[in-house]
C-alpha positions as CSV (number, residue, x, y, z in Angstrom):
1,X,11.4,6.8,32.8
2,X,10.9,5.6,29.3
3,X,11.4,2.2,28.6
4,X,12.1,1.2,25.0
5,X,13.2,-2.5,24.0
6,X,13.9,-3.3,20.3
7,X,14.7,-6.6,18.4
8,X,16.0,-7.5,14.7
9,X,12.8,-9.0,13.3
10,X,14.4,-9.2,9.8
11,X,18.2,-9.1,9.1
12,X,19.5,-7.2,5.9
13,X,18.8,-8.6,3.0
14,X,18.6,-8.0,-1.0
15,X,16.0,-8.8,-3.3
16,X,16.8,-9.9,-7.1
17,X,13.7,-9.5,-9.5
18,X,13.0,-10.5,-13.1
19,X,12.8,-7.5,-15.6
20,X,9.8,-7.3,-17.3
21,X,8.9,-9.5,-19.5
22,X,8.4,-7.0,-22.5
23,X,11.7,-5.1,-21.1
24,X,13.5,-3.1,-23.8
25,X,17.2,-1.6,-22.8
26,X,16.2,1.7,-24.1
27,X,14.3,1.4,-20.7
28,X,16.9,1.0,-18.7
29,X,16.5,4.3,-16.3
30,X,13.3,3.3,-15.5
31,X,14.3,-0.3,-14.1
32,X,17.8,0.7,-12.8
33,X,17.5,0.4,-8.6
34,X,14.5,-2.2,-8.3
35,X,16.4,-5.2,-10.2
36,X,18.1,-5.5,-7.5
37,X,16.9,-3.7,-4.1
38,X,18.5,-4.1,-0.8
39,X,16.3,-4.6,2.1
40,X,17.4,-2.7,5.5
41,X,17.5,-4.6,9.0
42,X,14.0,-4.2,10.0
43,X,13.8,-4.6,14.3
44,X,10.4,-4.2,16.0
45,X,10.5,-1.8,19.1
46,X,8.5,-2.3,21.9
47,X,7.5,0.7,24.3
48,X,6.3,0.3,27.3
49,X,3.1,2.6,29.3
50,X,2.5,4.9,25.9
51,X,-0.5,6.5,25.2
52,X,-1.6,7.3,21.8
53,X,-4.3,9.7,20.8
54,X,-7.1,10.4,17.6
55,X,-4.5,12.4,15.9
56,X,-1.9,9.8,15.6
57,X,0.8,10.9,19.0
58,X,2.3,8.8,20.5
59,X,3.9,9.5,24.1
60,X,4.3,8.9,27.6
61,X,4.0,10.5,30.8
62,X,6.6,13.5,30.2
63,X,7.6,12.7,26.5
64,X,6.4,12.8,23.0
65,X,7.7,10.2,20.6
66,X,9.9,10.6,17.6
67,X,7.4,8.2,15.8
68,X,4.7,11.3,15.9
69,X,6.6,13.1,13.3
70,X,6.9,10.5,10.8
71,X,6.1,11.6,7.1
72,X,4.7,14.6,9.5
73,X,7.8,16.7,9.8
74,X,5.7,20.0,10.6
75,X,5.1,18.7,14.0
76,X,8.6,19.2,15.1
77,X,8.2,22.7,14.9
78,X,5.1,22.3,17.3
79,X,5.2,25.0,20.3
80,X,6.1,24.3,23.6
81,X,2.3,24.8,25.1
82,X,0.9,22.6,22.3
83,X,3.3,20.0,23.4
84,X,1.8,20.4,26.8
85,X,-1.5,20.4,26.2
86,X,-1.1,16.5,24.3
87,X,0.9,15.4,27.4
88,X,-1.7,16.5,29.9
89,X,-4.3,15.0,27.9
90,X,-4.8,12.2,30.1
91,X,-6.1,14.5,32.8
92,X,-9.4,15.0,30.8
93,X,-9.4,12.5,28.1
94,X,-11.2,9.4,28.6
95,X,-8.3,6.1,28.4
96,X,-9.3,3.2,27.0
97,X,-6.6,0.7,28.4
98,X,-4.7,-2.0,26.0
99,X,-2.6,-4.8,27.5
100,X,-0.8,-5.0,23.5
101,X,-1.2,-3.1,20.6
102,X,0.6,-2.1,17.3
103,X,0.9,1.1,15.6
104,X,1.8,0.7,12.3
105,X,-0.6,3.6,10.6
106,X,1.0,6.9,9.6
107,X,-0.1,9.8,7.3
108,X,-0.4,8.0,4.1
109,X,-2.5,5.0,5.5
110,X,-6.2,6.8,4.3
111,X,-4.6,5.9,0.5
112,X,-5.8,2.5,-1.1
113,X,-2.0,1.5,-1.9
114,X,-0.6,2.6,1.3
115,X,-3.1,0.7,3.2
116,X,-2.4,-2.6,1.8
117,X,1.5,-2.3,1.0
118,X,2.3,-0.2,4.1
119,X,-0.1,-1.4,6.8
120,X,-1.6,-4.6,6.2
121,X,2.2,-5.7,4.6
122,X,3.2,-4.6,8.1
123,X,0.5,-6.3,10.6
124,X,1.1,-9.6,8.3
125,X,5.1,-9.1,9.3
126,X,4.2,-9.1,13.1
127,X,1.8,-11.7,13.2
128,X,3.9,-14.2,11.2
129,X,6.6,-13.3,13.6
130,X,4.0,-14.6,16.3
131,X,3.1,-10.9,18.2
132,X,-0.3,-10.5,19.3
133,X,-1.9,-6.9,19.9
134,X,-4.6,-4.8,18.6
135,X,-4.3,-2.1,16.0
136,X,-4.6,1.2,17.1
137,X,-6.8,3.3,14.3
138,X,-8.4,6.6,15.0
139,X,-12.2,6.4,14.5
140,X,-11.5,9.1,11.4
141,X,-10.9,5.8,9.7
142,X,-14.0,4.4,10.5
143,X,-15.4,6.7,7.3
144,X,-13.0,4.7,4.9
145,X,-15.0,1.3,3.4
146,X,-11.7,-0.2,2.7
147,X,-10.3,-0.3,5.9
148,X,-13.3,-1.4,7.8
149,X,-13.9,-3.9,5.6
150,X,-10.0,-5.0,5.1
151,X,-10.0,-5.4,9.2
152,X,-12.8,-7.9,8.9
153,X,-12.0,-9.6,5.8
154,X,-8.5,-10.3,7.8
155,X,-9.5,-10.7,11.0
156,X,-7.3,-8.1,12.3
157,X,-7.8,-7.0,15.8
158,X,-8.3,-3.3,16.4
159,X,-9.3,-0.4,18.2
160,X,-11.2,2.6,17.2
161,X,-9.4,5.6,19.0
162,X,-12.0,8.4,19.3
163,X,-11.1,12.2,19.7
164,X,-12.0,12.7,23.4
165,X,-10.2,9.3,24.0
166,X,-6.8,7.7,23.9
167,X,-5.2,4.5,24.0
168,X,-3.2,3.3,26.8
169,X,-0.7,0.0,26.3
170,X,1.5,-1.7,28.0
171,X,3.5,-3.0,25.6
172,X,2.9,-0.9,22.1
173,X,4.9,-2.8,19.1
174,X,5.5,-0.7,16.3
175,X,7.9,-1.0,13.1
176,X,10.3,2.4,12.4
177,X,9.2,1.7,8.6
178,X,12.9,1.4,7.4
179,X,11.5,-0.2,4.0
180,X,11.3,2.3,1.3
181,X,7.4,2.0,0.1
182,X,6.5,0.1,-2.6
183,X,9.3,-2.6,-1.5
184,X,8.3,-5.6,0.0
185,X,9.2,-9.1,1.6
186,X,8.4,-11.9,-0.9
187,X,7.2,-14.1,2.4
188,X,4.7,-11.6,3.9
189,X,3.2,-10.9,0.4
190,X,2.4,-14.4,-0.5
191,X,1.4,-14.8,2.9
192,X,-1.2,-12.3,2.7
193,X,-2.4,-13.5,-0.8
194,X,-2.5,-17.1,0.8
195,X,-5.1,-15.4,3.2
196,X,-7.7,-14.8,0.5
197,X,-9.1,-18.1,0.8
198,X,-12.2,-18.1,-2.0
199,X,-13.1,-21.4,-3.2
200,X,-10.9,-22.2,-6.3
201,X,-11.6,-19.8,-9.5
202,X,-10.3,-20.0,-12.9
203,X,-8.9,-17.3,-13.9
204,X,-10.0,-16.5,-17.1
205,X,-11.3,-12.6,-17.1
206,X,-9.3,-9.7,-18.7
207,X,-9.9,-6.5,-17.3
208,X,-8.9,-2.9,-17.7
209,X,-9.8,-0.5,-14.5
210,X,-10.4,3.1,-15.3
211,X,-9.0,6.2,-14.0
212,X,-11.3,8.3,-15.4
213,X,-13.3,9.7,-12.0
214,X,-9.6,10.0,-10.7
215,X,-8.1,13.7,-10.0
216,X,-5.0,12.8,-12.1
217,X,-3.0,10.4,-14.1
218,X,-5.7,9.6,-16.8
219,X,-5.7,8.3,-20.3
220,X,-6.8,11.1,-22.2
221,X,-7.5,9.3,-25.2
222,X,-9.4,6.6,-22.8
223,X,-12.3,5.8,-25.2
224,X,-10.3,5.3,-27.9
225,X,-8.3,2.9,-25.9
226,X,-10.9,1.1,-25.0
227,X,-12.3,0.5,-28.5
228,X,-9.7,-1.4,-29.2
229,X,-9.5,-3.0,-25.6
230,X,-13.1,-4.6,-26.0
231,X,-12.7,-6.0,-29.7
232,X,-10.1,-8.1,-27.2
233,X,-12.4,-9.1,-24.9
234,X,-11.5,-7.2,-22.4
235,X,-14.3,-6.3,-19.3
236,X,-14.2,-2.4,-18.2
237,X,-14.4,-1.4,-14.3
238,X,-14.0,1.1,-12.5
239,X,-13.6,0.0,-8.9
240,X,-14.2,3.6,-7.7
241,X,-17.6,3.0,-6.1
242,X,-17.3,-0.7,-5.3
243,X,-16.6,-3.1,-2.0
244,X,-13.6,-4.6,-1.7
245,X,-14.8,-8.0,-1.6
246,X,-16.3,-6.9,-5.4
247,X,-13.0,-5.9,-6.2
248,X,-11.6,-9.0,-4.7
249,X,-13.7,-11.2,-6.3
250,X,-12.7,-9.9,-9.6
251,X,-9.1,-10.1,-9.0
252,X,-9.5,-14.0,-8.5
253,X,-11.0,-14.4,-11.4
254,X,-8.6,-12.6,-13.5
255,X,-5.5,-14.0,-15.6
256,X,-4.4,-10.3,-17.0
257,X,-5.0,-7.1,-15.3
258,X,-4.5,-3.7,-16.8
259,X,-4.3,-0.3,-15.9
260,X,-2.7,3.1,-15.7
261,X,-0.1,3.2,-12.6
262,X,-2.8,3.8,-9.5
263,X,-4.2,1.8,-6.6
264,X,-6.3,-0.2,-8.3
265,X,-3.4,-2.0,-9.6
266,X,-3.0,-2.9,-5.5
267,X,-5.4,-6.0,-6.5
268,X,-3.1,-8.0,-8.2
269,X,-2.2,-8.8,-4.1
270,X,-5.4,-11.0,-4.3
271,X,-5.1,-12.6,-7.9
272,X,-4.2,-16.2,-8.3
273,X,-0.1,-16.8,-8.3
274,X,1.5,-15.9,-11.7
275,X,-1.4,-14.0,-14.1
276,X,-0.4,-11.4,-16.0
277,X,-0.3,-7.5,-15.4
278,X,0.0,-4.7,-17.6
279,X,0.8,-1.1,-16.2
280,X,0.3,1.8,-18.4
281,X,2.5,3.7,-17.0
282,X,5.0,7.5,-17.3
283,X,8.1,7.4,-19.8
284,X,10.1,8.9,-16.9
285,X,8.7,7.0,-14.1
286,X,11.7,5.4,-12.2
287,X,10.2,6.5,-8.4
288,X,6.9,4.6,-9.4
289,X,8.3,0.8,-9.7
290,X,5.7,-0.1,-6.7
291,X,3.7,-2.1,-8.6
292,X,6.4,-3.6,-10.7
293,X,7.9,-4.6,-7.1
294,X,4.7,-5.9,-5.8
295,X,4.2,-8.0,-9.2
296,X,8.0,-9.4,-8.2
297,X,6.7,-10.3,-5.0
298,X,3.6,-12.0,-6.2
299,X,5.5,-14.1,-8.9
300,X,3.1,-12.2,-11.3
301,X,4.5,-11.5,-15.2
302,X,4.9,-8.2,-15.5
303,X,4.3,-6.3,-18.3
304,X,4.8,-2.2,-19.3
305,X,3.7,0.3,-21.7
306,X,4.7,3.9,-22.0
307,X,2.5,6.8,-22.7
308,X,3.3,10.1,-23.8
309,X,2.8,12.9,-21.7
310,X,0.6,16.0,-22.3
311,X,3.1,18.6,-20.1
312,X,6.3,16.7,-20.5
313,X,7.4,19.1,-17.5
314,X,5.3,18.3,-15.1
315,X,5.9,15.6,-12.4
316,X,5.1,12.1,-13.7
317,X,3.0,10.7,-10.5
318,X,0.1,14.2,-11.4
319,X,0.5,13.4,-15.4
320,X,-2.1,12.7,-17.9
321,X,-1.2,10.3,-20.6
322,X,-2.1,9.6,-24.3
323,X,-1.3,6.0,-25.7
324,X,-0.9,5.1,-28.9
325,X,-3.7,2.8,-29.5
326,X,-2.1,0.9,-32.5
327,X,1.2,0.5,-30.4
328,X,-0.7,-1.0,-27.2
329,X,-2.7,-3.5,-29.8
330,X,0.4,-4.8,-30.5
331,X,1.3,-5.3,-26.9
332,X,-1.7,-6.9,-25.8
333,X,-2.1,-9.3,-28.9
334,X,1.6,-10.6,-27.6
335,X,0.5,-11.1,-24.0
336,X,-2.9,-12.9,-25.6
């Protein structure tokens, strides 16, 4: 018989932010839900004797759970003998036993962003609520830098789940992920940027961090922009190729941080409290306020500018972007 217990962890709430601090009403479509952003209940469920397996199901002796099919909505349509060969898995498969764990990965956790605002905002949420339990991570993950070095860095307690294996607890905690993403509670986010305990740094560096080894979303006039970016002082990365703790390490030592909407801007979660960032960013970009959110959170100031798209049809998260060079000058001589 399953057995399922679940508890309010966070009652409904709403969260007021700032607008920008360059803000201009003409803008207003763009800002319109996230000024002010109710927060769902948020409850932690608890099921007990589940196993969970290399390709992220989650289930028990005679039932797969809902929480396989999130952001995975294919899987429902999963035949009848598929579904039968996962729950007899445990015949053949080697179990690795775990008195508590948390499962709080899903299908977009491989991402940069997703890792940091979904999962670590979400292990950060359980352990200041004083839950103890290991994270349950397929070894696929193992071949992502940022992760392993993320579970170190905050001594996160894990488990690798091979594919011949799976994961037997008896108590799994997971959070149904009510929040929309890109949203977050102002507490867990300064507690996590509390955690990045380097020995004081002055902030003094301004830095731009390339897209240009990105698929998408580029600044097609990027040397041009940054002609005018270095006779500012400003340093150029591209944090493509480099550790986290590099990219850490920078971010502390950073007052303003600019770049084109992406996941390096995920690093302002490690600057020092209330620097500066600047996201360059889609004129019709109302579903990508995550950073403007996390900036909110952070008690960063927040700043904007709007490029012009090359296919004004095409959807603004895939969109390459040309910026007025003169325009952004201006912008960042304000800021300065």
């Amino acid at each position: 018989m399953l057995k399922i217990e679940e508890k309010i962890l966070y009652p409904k709430t709403i969260i007021k932010r700032g607008f920008p601090k360059n803000y201009s009403g003409a803008n207003k479509k763009i800002f319109r839900n996230e000024i002010s952003r109710q927060i769902p209940e948020i409850s932690i469920k608890v099921i007990f004797n589940c196993f969970f397996d290399y390709d992220e199901y989650l289930f028990t002796k005679s039932k797969i759970l809902e929480e396989s099919y999130f952001r995975r909505d294919w899987r429902k349509k999963t035949s009848i003998f598929m579904k039968l060969i996962i729950l007899l898995s445990p015949i053949h498969k080697k179990v690795k036993k775990v008195e508590n764990s948390f499962f709080i990965i899903d299908l977009w956790s491989t991402g940069y962003f997703h890792w940091f605002g979904d999962v670590i905002h979400k292990y950060f949420m359980l352990k200041e609520s004083n839950y103890k339990g290991k994270v349950l991570i397929p070894e696929k993950f193992k071949k992502i830098n940022f992760v392993v070095e993320s579970l170190e860095f905050f001594s996160i307690p894990h488990i690798f789940i091979k594919k011949n294996e799976l994961a037997f607890s008896n108590k799994l905690y997971l959070l149904p992920y009510k929040l929309i993403s890109g949203n977050y509670l102002e507490n867990t986010t300064l507690a996590i940027n509390k955690t990045v305990n380097f020995p004081k740094t002055t902030a003094e560096k301004i830095i731009y961090v390339s897209r240009s080894k990105a698929k998408y979303r580029k600044v097609v006039n990027e040397l041009e922009l940054i002609k005018v970016l270095k006779k500012h002082g400003v340093e150029i990365y591209n944090f493509d190729k480099m550790s986290l703790i590099e990219q850490i390490t920078i971010a502390k030592k950073t007052k303003l941080f600019i770049s084109m909407h992406g996941a390096a801007l995920t690093n302002m979660l490690f600057m020092n409290k209330s620097q500066n960032i600047l996201e360059i960013r889609h004129p019709n970009s109302d579903l990508q306020n995550c950073y403007f959110s996390l900036a909110s959170a952070l008690k960063h100031n927040y700043f904007y500018f709007l490029g012009s798209p090359i296919n004004k049809e095409s959807d603004p998260h895939d969109e390459n972007l040309k910026i007025d060079v003169d325009l952004f000058e201006n912008l960042l001589k304000s800021i300065l």
